[in-house]
One Martini backbone bead per residue (centre of mass of N, CA, C, O) as a GRO file, in nm:
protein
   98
    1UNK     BB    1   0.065   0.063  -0.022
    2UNK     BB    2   0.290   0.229   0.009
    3UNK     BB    3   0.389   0.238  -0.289
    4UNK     BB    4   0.183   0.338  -0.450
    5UNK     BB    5   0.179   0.614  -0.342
    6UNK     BB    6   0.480   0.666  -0.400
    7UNK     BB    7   0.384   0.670  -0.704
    8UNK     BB    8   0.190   0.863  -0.720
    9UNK     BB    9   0.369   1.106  -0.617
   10UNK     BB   10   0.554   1.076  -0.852
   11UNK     BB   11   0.382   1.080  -1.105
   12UNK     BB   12   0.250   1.373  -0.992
   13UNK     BB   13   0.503   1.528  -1.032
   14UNK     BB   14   0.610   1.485  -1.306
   15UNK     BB   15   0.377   1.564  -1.453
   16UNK     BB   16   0.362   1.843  -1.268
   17UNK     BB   17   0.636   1.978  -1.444
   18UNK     BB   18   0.599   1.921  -1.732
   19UNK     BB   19   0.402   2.127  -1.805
   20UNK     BB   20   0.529   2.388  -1.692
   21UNK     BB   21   0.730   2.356  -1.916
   22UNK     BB   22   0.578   2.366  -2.163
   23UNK     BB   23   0.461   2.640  -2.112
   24UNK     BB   24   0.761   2.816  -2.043
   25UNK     BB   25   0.845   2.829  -2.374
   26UNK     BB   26   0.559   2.954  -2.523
   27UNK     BB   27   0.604   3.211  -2.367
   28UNK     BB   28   0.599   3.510  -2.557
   29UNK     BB   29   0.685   3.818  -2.727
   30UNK     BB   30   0.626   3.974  -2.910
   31UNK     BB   31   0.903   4.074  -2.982
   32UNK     BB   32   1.038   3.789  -3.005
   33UNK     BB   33   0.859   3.695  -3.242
   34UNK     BB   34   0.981   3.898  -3.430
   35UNK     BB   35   1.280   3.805  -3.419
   36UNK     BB   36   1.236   3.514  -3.480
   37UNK     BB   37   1.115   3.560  -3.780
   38UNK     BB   38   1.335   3.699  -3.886
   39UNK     BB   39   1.553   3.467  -3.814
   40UNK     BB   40   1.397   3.242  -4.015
   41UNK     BB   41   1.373   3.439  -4.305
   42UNK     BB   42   1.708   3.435  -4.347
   43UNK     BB   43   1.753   3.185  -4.369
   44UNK     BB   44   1.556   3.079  -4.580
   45UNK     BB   45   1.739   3.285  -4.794
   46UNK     BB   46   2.000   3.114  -4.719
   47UNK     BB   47   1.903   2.828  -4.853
   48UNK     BB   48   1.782   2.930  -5.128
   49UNK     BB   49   2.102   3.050  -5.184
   50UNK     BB   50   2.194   2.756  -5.219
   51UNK     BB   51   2.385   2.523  -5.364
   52UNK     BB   52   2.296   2.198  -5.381
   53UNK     BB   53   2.509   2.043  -5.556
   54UNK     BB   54   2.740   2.049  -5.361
   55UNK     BB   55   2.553   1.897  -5.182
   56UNK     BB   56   2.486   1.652  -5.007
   57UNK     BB   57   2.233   1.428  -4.883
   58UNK     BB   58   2.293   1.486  -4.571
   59UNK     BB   59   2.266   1.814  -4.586
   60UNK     BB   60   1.971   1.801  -4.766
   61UNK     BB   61   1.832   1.688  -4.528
   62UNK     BB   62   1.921   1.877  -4.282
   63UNK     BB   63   1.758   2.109  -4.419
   64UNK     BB   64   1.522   2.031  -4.446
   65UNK     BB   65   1.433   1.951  -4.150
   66UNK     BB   66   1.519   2.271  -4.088
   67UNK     BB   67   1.263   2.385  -4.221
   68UNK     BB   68   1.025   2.238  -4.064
   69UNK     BB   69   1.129   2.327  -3.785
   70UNK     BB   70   1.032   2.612  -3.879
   71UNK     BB   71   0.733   2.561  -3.972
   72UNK     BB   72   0.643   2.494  -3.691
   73UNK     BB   73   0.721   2.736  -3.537
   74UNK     BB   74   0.579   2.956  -3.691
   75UNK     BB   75   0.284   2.841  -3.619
   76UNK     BB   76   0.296   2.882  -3.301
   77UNK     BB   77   0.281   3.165  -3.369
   78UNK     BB   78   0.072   3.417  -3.266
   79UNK     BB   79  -0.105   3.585  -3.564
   80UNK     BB   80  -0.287   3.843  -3.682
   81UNK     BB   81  -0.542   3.832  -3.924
   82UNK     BB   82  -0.663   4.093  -4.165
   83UNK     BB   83  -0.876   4.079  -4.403
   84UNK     BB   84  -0.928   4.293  -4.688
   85UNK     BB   85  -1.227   4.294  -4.653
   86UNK     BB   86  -1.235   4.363  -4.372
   87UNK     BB   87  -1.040   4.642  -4.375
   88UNK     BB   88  -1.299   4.776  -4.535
   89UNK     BB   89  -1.507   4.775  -4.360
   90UNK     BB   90  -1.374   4.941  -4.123
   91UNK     BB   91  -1.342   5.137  -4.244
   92UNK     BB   92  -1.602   5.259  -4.327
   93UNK     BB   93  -1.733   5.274  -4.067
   94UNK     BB   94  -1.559   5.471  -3.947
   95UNK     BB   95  -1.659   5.695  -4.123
   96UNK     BB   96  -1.983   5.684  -4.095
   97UNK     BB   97  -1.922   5.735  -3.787
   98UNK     BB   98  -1.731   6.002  -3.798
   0.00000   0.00000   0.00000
């Protein structure tokens, strides 16, 4: 009986500090947001800008992969996106009503 509990304060310990972790992570500031979306966007014209021919099937690989895993990291950042026929509607009521 003594075990069970002591597995289970191990199991409930180990799980909610991994969770901490993992929100601690994702939490950036606006400002980190755009410094980091800009340094994903350098990069990818720089690999885009590189002759592919004279690299490995290895080092094609190792790019593809950090491709991928730059385009994950973007999609996790959150950002407002207003579609230009909405920001064209909010544009007009606002002449209307001032």
């Amino acid at each position: 009986m003594k075990t069970k509990i002591q597995f289970l304060a191990f199991l409930l310990f180990f799980s909610l500090t991994g969770f901490n972790t993992q929100a601690a992570e994702k939490t950036m500031t606006r400002e980190q947001a755009e410094v980091r979306v800009i340094q994903i966007k350098d990069r990818v014209n720089e690999i885009k800008a590189m002759d592919f021919s004279k690299l490995s099937t290895e080092q094609r690989a190792s790019l593809r992969s950090e491709l991928k895993s730059d385009k994950k990291e973007l999609k996790d950042i959150p950002v407002v996106i207003i579609p230009l026929g909405a920001l064209i509607v909010i544009i007009v009521l606002l002449i209307i009503l001032l």
